[in-house]
C-alpha positions as a Markdown table, in Angstrom:
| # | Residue | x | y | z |
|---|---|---|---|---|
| 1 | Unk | 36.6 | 34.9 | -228.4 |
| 2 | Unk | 39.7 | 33.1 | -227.5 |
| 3 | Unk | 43.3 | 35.4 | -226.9 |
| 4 | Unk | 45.9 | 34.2 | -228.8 |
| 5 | Unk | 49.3 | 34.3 | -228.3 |
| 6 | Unk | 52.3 | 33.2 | -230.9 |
| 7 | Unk | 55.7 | 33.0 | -230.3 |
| 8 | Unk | 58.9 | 32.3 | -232.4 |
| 9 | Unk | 61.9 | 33.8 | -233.9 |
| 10 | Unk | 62.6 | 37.9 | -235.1 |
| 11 | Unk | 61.8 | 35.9 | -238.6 |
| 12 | Unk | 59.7 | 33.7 | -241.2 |
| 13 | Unk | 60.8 | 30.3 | -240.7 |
| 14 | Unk | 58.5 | 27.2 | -239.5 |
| 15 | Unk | 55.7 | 30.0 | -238.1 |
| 16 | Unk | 55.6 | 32.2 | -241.1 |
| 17 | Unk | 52.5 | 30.1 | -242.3 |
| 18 | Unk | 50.2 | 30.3 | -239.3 |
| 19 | Unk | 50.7 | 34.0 | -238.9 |
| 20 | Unk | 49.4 | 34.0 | -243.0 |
| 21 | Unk | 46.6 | 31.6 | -241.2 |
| 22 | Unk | 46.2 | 33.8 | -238.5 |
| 23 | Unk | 45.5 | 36.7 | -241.5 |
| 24 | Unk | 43.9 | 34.7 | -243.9 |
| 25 | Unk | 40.8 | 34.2 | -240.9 |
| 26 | Unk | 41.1 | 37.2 | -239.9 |
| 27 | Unk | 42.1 | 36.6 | -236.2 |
| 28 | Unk | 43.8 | 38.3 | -234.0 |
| 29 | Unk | 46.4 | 37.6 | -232.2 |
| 30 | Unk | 49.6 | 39.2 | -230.3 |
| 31 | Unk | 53.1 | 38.5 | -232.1 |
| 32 | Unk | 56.0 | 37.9 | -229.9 |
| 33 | Unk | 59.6 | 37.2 | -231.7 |
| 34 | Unk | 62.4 | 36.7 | -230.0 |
| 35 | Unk | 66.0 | 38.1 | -231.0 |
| 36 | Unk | 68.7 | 34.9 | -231.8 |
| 37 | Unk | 70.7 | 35.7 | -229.4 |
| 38 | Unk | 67.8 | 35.9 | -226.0 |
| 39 | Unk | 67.3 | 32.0 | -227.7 |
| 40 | Unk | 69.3 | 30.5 | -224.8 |
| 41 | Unk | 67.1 | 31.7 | -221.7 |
| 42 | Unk | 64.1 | 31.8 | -223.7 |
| 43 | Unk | 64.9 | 27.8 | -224.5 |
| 44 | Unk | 64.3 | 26.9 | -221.1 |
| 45 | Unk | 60.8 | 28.2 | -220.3 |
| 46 | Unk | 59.4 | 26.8 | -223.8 |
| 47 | Unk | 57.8 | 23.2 | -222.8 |
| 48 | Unk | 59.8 | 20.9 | -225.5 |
| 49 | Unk | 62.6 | 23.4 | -225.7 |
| 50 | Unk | 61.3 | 24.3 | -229.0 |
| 51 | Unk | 59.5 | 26.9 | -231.0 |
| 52 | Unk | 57.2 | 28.1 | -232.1 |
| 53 | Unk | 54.7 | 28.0 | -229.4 |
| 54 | Unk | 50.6 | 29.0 | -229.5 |
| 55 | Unk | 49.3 | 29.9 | -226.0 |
| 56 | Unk | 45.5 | 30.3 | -226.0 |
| 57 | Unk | 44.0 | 31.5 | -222.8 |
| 58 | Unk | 46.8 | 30.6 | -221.0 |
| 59 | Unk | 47.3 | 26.9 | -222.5 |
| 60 | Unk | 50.1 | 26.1 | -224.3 |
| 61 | Unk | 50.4 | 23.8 | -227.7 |
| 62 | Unk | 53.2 | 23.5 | -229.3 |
| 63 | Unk | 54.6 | 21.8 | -232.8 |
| 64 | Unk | 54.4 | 23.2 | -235.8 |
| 65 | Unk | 52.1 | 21.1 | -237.7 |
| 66 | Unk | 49.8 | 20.7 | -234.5 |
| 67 | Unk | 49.7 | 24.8 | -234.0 |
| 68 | Unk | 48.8 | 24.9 | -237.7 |
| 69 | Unk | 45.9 | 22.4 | -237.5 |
| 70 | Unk | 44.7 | 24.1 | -234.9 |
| 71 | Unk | 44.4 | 27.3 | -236.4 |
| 72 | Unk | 43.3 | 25.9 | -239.6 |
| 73 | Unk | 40.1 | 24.6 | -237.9 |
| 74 | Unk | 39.6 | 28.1 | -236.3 |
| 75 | Unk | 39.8 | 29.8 | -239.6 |
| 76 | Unk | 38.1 | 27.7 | -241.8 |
| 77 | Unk | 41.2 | 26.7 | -243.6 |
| 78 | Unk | 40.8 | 22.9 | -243.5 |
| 79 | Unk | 38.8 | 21.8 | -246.4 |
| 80 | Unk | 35.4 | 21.5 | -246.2 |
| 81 | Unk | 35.2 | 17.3 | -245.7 |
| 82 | Unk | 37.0 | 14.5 | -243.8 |
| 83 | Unk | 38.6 | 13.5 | -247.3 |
| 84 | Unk | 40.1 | 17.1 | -248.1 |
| 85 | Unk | 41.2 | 17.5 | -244.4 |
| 86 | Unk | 43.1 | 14.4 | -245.1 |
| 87 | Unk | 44.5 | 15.5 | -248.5 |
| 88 | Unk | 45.4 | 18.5 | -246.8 |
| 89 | Unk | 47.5 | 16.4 | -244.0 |
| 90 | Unk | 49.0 | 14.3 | -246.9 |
| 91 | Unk | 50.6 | 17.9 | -248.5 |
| 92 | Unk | 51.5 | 19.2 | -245.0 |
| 93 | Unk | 52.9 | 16.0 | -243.7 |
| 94 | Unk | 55.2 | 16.0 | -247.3 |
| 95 | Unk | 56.3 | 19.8 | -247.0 |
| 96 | Unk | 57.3 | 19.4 | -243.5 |
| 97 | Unk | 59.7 | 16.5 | -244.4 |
| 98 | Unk | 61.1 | 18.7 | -246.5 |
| 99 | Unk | 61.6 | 21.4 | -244.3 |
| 100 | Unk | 62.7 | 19.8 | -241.8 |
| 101 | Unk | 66.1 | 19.1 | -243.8 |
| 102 | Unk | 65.7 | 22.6 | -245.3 |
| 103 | Unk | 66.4 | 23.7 | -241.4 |
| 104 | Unk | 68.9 | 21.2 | -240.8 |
| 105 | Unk | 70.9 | 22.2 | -243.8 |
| 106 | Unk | 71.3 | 25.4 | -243.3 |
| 107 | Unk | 71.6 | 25.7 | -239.4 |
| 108 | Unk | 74.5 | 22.8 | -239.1 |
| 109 | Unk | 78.2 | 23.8 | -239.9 |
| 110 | Unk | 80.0 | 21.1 | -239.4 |
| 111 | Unk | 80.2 | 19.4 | -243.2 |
| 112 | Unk | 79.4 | 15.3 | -242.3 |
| 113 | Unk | 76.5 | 16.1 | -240.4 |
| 114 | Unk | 75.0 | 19.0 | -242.9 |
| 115 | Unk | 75.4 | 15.8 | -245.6 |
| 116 | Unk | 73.0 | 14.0 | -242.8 |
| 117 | Unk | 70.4 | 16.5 | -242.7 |
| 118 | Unk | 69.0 | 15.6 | -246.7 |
| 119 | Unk | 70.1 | 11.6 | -245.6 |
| 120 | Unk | 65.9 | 11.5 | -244.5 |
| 121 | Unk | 65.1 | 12.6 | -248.2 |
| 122 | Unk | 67.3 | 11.0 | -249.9 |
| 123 | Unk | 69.9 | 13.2 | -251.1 |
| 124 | Unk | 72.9 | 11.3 | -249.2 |
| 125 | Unk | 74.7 | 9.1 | -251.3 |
| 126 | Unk | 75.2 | 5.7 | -250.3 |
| 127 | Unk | 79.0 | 5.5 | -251.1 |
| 128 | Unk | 79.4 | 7.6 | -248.5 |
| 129 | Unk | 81.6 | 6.5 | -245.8 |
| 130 | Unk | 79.1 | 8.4 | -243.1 |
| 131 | Unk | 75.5 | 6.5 | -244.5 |
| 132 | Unk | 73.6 | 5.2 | -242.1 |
| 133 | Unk | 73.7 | 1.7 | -244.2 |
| 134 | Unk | 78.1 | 1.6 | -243.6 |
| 135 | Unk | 77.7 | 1.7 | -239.9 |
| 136 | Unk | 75.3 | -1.8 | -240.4 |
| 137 | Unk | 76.7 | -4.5 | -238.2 |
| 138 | Unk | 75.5 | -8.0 | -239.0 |
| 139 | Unk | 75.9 | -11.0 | -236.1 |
| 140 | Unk | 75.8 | -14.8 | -237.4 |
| 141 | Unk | 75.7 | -17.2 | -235.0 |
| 142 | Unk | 77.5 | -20.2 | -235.9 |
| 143 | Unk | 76.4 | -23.8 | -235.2 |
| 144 | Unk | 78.9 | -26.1 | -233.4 |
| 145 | Unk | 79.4 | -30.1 | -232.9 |
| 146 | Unk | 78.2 | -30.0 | -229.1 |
| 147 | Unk | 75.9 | -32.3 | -227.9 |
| 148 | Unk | 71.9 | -31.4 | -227.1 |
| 149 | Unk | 73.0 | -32.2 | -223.5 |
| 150 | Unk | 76.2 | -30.8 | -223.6 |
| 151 | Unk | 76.4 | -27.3 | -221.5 |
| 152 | Unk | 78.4 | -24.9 | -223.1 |
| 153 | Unk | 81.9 | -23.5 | -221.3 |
| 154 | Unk | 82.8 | -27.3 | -220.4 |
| 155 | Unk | 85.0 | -29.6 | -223.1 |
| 156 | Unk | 83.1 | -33.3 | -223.7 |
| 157 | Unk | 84.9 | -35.9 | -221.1 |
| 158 | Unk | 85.0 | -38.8 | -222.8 |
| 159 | Unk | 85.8 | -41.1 | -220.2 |
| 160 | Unk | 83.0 | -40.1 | -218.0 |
| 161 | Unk | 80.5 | -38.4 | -220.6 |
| 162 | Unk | 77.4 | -41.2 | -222.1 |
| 163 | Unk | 78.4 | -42.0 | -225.5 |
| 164 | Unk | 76.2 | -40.0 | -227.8 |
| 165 | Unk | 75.6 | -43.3 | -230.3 |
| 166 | Unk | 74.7 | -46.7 | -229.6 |
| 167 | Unk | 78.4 | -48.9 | -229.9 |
| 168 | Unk | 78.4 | -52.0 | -232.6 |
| 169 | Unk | 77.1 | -54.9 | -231.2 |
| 170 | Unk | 79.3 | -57.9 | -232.2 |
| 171 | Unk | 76.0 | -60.1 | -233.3 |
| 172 | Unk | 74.9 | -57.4 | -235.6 |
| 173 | Unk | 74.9 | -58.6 | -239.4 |
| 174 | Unk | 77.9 | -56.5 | -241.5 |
| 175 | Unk | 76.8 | -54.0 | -243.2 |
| 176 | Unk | 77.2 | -54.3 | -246.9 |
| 177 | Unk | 79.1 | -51.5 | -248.7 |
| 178 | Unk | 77.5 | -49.7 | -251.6 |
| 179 | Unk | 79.5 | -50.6 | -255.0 |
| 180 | Unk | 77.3 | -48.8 | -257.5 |
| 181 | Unk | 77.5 | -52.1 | -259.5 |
| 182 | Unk | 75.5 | -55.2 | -259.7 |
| 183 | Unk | 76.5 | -58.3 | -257.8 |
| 184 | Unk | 77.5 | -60.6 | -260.3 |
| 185 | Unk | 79.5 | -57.8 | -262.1 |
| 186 | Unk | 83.0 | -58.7 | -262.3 |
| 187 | Unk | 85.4 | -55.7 | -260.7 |
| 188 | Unk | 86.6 | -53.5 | -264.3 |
| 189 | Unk | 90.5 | -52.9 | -264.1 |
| 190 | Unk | 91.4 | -49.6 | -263.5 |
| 191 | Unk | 90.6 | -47.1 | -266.2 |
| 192 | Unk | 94.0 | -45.1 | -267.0 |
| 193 | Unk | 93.9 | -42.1 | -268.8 |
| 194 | Unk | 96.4 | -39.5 | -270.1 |
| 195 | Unk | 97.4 | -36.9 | -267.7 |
| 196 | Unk | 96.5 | -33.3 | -268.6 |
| 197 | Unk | 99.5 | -31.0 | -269.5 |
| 198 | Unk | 100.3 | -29.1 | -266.6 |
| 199 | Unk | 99.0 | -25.8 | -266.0 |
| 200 | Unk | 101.3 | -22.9 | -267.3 |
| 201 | Unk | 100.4 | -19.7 | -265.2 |
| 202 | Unk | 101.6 | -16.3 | -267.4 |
| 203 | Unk | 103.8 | -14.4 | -265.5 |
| 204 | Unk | 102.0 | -10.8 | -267.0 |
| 205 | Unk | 101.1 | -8.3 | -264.1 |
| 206 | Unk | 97.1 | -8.9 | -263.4 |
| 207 | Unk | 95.1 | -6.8 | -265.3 |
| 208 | Unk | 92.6 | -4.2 | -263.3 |
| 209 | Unk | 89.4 | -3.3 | -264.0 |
| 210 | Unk | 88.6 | 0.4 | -264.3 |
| 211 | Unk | 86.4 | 1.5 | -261.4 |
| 212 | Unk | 84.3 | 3.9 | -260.8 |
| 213 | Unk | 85.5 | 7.2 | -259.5 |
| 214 | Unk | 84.0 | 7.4 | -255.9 |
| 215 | Unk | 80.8 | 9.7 | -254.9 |
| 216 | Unk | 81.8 | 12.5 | -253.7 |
| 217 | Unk | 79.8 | 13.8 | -250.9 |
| 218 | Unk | 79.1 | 17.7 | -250.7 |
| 219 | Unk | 82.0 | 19.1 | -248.1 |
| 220 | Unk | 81.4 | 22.4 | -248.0 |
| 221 | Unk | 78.3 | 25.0 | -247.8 |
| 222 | Unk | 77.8 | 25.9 | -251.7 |
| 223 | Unk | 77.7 | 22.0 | -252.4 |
| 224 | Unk | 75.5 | 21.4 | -249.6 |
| 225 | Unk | 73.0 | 24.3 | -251.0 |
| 226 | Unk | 73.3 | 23.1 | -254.7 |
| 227 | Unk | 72.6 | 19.5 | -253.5 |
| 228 | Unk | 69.7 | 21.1 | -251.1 |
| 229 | Unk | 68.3 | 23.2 | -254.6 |
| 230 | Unk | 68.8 | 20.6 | -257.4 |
| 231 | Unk | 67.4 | 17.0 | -255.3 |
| 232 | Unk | 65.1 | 18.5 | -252.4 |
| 233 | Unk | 63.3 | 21.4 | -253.4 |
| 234 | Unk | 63.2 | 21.0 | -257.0 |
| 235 | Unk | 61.5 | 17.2 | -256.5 |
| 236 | Unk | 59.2 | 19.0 | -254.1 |
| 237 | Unk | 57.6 | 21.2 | -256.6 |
| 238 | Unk | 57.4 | 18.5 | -258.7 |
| 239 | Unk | 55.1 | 17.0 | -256.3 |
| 240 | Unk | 52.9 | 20.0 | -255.9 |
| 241 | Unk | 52.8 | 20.2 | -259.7 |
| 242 | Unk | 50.9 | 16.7 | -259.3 |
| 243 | Unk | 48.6 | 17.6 | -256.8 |
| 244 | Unk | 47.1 | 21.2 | -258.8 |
| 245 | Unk | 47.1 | 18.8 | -261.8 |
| 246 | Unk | 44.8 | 16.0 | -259.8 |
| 247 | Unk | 42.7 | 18.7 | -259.0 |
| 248 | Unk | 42.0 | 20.1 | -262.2 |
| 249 | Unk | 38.5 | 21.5 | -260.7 |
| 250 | Unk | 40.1 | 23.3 | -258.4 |
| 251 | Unk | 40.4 | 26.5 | -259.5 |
| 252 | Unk | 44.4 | 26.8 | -259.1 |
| 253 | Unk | 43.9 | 25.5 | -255.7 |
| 254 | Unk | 45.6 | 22.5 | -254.1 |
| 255 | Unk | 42.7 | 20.9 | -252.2 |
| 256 | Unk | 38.7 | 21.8 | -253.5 |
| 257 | Unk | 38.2 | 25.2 | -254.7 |
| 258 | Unk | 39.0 | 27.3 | -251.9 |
| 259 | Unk | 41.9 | 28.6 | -249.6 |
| 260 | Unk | 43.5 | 26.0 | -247.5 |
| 261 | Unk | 46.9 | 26.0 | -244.5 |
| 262 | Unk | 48.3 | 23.6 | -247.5 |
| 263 | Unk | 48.4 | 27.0 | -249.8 |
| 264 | Unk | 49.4 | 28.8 | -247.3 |
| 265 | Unk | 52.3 | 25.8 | -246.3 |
| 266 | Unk | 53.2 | 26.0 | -249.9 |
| 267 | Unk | 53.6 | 29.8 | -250.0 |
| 268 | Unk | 55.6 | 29.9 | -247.1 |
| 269 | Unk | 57.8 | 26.8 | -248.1 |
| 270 | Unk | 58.6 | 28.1 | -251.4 |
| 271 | Unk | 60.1 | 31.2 | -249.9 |
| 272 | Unk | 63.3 | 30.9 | -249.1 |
| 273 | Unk | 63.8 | 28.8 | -252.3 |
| 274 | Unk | 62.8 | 31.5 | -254.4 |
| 275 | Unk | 63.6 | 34.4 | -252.7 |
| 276 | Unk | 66.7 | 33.8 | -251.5 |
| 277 | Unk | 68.1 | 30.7 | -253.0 |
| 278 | Unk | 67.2 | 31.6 | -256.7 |
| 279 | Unk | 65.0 | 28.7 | -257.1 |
| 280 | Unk | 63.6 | 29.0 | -260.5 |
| 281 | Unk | 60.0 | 28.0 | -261.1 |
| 282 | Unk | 60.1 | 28.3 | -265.1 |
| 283 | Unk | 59.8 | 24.1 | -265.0 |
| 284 | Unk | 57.0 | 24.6 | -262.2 |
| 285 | Unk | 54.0 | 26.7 | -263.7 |
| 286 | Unk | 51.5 | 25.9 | -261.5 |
| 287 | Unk | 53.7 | 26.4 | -258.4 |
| 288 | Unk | 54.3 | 29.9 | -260.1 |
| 289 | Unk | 50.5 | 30.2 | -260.7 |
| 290 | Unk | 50.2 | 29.6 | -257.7 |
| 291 | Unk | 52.2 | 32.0 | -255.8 |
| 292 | Unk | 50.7 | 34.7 | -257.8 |
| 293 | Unk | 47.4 | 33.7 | -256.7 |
| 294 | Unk | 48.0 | 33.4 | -253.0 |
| 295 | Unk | 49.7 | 37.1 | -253.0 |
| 296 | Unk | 46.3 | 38.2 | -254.6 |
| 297 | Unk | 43.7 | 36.9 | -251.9 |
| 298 | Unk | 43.2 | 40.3 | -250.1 |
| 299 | Unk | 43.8 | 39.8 | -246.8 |
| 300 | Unk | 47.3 | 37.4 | -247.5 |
| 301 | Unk | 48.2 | 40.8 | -249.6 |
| 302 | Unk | 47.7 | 43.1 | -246.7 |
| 303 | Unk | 49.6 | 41.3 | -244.2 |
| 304 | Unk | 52.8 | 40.5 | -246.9 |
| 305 | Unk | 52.7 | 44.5 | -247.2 |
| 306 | Unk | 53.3 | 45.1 | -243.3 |
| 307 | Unk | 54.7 | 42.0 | -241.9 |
| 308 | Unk | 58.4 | 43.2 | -240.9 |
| 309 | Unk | 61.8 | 42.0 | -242.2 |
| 310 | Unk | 62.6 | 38.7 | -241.3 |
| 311 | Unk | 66.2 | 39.4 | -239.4 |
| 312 | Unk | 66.7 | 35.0 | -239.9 |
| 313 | Unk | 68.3 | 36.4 | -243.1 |
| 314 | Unk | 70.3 | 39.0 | -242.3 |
| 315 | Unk | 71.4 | 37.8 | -239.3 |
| 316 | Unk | 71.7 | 33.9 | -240.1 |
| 317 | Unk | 71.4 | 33.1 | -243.8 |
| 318 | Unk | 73.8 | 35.6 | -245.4 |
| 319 | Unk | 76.6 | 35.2 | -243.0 |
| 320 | Unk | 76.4 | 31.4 | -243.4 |
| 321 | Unk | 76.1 | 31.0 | -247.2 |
| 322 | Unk | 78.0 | 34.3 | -248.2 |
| 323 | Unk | 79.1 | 33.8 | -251.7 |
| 324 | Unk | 77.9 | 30.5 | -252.2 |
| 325 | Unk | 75.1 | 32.2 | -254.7 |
């Protein structure tokens, strides 16, 4: 039996769901977390700088998603064909997205840049001043009369330079010039017509169309956290709600009829939104279902009875977004 060794923050975060993993096979495995503020010497002896980090008998994987595969396999918690593995993938691959801005939200302070963490999902606006699409910078190359032969840098010498078209020979027939009449046609006299009134411009100030009032971008840590509820987590669910109705068969479940890493992913996802951000789930029933169902498997209930506090909120979240609930 392989050892197993995890390591991330004194929290829940991004390794919340493969410890449920870890409990949902009924593995075990040792548990380090590290305190905040031991981050900054720890960083260095992580290999990507980043956690959290699975060590099994002595090698080291690390990524999210890849730690959670893995354990998923070990567990049986990764459907039971190649199609629900992949369905499972699909589900992971779209939470992660999610959570990914969900971290970046709420661990930047400096306003612009929290406003970039949703840009990847969509919830930056594009009148604002700091999307991706205003810093666009388009080169046109413009044609110019030079010669084929001509290098560029060095003005045409026309003294010295070849002609670049044949001169008139003196033998050559006159070319006739186009008329637009027939040859016989006698030349009309000049058609005179009246001459329009001149053109009287009012002196009245221009008029101005009303425009629209600009898009305001969210500036501070409340706006950040309603635009983070109401246009990331909220369309999120709305997915999930999707996938349990597409599998109708599956017993409450998001892929085939038994416990998956995607139920646990969901589980863990949903949180922070619900928990701490007051996400309500009253437009999300089978999200809510759900939930209530994942609590209930015995093994997920046992661990959620003795798993400790997660210090990530009172340490990090509370002070951040104090009275912004």
């Amino acid at each position: 039996m392989p050892t197993y060794k995890l390591t991330y923050f004194d929290g829940k975060g991004r390794a919340e769901v493969i410890r449920m993993a870890f409990a949902a096979g009924v593995v075990k495995y040792e548990d380090v977390r590290v305190r905040i503020q031991d981050w900054p010497t720890v960083k260095p002896t992580m290999p990507l700088g980043v956690m959290p980090v699975l060590e099994v008998d002595g090698k080291i994987v690390s990524q999210t998603l890849a730690i959670l595969r893995y354990v998923g396999r070990e567990c049986g918690l990764y459907g039971r064909t190649s199609w629900e593995g992949a369905e499972i993938d699909c589900l992971l691959d779209t939470l992660n997205d999610i959570w990914g801005s969900h971290g970046r939200l709420l661990s930047e302070q400096d306003p612009d840049k929290k406003e970039h963490s949703m840009a990847p999902i969509g919830v930056l606006s594009k009148h604002s001043t700091n999307h991706p699409m205003s810093r666009l910078r388009v080169s046109v190359n413009i044609p110019t009369n030079r010669p084929p032969n001509q290098p560029a840098g060095r003005p045409l010498n026309k003294t010295t330079d070849p002609p670049t078209h044949r001169p008139p020979d003196p033998s050559d027939p006159p070319t006739p010039r186009p008329t637009g009449r027939p040859p016989n046609q006698p030349i009309d006299p000049p058609n005179h017509r009246p001459t329009d009134p001149p053109i009287h411009r009012s002196t009245d100030p221009p008029t101005h169309q009303p425009t629209d009032p600009p898009t305001h971008r969210p500036t501070t840590g409340k706006q950040a956290l309603i635009a983070h509820k109401e246009e990331v987590v909220t369309r999120t669910f709305g997915i999930m709600e999707k996938a349990f109705a597409d599998n109708s068969g599956g017993k409450g479940f998001l892929v085939g009829s038994t416990l998956t890493i995607a139920d646990l992913a969901l589980y863990a996802f949903s949180e922070y939104p619900v928990n701490f951000f007051g996400v309500k789930l009253d437009k999300f029933p089978r999200v809510a279902a759900h939930r209530d169902m994942v609590e209930r498997v015995p093994r997920i209930a046992d661990y959620l009875k003795t798993r400790p506090d997660d210090s990530l909120i009172s340490q990090f979240l509370i002070p951040q977004f104090q009275g912004c609930l």
